[in-house]
C-alpha positions as a Markdown table, in Angstrom:
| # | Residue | x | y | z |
|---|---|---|---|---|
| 1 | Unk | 86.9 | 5.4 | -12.3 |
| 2 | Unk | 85.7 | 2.0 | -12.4 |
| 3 | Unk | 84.8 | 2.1 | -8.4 |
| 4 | Unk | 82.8 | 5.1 | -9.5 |
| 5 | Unk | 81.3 | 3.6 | -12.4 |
| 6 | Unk | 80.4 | 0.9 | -10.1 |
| 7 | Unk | 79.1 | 3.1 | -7.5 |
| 8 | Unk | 76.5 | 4.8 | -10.1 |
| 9 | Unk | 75.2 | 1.1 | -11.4 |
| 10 | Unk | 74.7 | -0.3 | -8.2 |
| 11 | Unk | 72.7 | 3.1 | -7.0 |
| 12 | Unk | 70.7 | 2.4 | -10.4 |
| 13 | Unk | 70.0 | -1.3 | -9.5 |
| 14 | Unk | 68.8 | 0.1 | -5.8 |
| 15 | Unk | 66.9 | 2.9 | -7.2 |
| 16 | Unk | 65.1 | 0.5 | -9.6 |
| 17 | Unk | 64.5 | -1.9 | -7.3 |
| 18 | Unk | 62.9 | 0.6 | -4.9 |
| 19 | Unk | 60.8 | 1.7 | -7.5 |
| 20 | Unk | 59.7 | -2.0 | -8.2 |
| 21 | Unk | 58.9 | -1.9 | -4.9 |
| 22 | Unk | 57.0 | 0.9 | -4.7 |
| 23 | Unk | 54.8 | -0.1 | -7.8 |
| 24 | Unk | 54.5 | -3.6 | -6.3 |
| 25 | Unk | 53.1 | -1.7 | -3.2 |
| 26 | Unk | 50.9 | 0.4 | -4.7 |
| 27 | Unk | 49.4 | -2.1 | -7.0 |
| 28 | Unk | 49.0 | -4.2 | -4.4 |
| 29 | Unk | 46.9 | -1.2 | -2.1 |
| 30 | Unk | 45.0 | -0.4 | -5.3 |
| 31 | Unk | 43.7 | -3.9 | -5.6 |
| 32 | Unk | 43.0 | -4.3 | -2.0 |
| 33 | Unk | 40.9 | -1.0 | -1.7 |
| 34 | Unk | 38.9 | -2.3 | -4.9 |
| 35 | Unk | 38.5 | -5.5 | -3.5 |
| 36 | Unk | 37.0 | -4.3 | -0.4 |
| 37 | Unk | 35.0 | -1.6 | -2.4 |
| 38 | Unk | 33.3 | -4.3 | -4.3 |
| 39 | Unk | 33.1 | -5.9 | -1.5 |
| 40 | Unk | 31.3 | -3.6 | 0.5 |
| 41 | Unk | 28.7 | -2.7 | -3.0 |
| 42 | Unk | 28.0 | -6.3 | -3.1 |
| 43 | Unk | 27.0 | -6.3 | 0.6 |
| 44 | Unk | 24.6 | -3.2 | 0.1 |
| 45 | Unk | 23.5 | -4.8 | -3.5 |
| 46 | Unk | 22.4 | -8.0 | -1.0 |
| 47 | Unk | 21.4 | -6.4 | 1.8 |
| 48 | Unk | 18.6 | -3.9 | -1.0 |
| 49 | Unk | 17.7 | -7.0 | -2.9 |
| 50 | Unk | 16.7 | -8.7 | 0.6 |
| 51 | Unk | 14.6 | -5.6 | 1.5 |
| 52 | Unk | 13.2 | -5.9 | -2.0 |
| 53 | Unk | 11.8 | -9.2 | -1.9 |
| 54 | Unk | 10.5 | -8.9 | 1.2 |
| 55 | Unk | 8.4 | -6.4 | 0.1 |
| 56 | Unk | 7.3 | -8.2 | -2.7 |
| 57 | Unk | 6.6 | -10.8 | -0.8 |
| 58 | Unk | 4.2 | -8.7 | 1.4 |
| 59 | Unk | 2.8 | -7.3 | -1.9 |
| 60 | Unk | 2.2 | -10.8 | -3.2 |
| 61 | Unk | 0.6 | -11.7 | 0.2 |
| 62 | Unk | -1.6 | -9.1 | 0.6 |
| 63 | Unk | -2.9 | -10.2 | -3.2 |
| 64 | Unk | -3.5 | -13.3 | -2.6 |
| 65 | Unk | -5.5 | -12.4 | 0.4 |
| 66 | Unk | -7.4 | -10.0 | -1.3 |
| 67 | Unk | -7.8 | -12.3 | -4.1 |
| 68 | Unk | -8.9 | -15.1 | -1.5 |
| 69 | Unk | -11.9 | -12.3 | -0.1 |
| 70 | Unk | -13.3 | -11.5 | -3.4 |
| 71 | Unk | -12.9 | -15.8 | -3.9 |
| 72 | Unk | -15.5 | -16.0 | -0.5 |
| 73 | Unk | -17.6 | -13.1 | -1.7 |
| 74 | Unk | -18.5 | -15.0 | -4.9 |
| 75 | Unk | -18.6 | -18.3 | -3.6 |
| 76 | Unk | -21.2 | -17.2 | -2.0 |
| 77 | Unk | -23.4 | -15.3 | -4.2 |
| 78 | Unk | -22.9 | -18.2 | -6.8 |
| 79 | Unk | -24.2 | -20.8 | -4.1 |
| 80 | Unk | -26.8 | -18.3 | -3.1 |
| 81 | Unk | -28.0 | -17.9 | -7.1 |
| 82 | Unk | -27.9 | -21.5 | -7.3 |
| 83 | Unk | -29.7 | -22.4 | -4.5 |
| 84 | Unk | -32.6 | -19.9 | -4.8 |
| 85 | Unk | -32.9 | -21.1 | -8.5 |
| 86 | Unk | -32.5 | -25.1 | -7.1 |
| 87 | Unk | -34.8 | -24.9 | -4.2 |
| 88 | Unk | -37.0 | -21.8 | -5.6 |
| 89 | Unk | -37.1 | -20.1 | -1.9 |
| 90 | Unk | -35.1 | -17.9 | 0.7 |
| 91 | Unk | -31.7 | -18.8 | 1.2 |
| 92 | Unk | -30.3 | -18.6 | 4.8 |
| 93 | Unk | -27.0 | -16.3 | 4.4 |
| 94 | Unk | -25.2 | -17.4 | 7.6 |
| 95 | Unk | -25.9 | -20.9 | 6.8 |
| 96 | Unk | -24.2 | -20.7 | 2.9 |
| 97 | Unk | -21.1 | -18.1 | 4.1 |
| 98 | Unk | -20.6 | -21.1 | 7.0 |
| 99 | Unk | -20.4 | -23.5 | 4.1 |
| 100 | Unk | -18.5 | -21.4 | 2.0 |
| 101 | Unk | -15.6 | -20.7 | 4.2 |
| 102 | Unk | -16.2 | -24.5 | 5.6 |
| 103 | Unk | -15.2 | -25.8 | 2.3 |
| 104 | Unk | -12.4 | -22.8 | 1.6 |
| 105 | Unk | -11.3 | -23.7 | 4.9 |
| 106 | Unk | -10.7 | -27.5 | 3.9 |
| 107 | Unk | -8.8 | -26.7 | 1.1 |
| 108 | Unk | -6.2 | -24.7 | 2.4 |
């Protein structure tokens, strides 16, 4: 009775420690599969915010350019106005844009 007895603890003790083992396992898959799941969301997450600047980056480009044009076109309808009113005659267009976009041109 006591080999029996014996017999049924130490198939507890293995059954337990399978179990153990088992949870250990699992646990352990479960965290690696969530680990590379974030992983992997991180990855997209950086690879859509690198798209996304670059477009903003274009967008902010194409402003600045546009916003540089409209600087040109009034540079030289101020210098225009203030030349006529200056020198009271004709103003030579080609001459003040070539001025214009010599002096833009210097400062950037």
């Amino acid at each position: 009775m006591k080999s029996e007895a014996e017999a049924v603890i130490a198939a507890y003790q293995k059954a337990l420690a399978d179990a153990r083992a088992t949870a250990q396992a699992t646990v352990k898959e479960t965290t690696d599969r969530l680990t590379a799941e974030a992983a992997e969301r991180q990855r997209l997450a950086g690879i859509e915010l690198a798209q996304r600047t670059t477009e903003a980056e274009k967008a902010i480009d194409a402003a600045k350019q546009r916003a540089l044009g409209d600087l040109r076109i009034v540079a030289i309808d101020v210098a225009r106005a203030a030349i006529a009113r200056l020198a009271g005659g004709d103003t030579n267009e080609a001459e003040i844009a070539a001025a214009v976009d010599a002096t833009l041109g210097a400062r950037a």
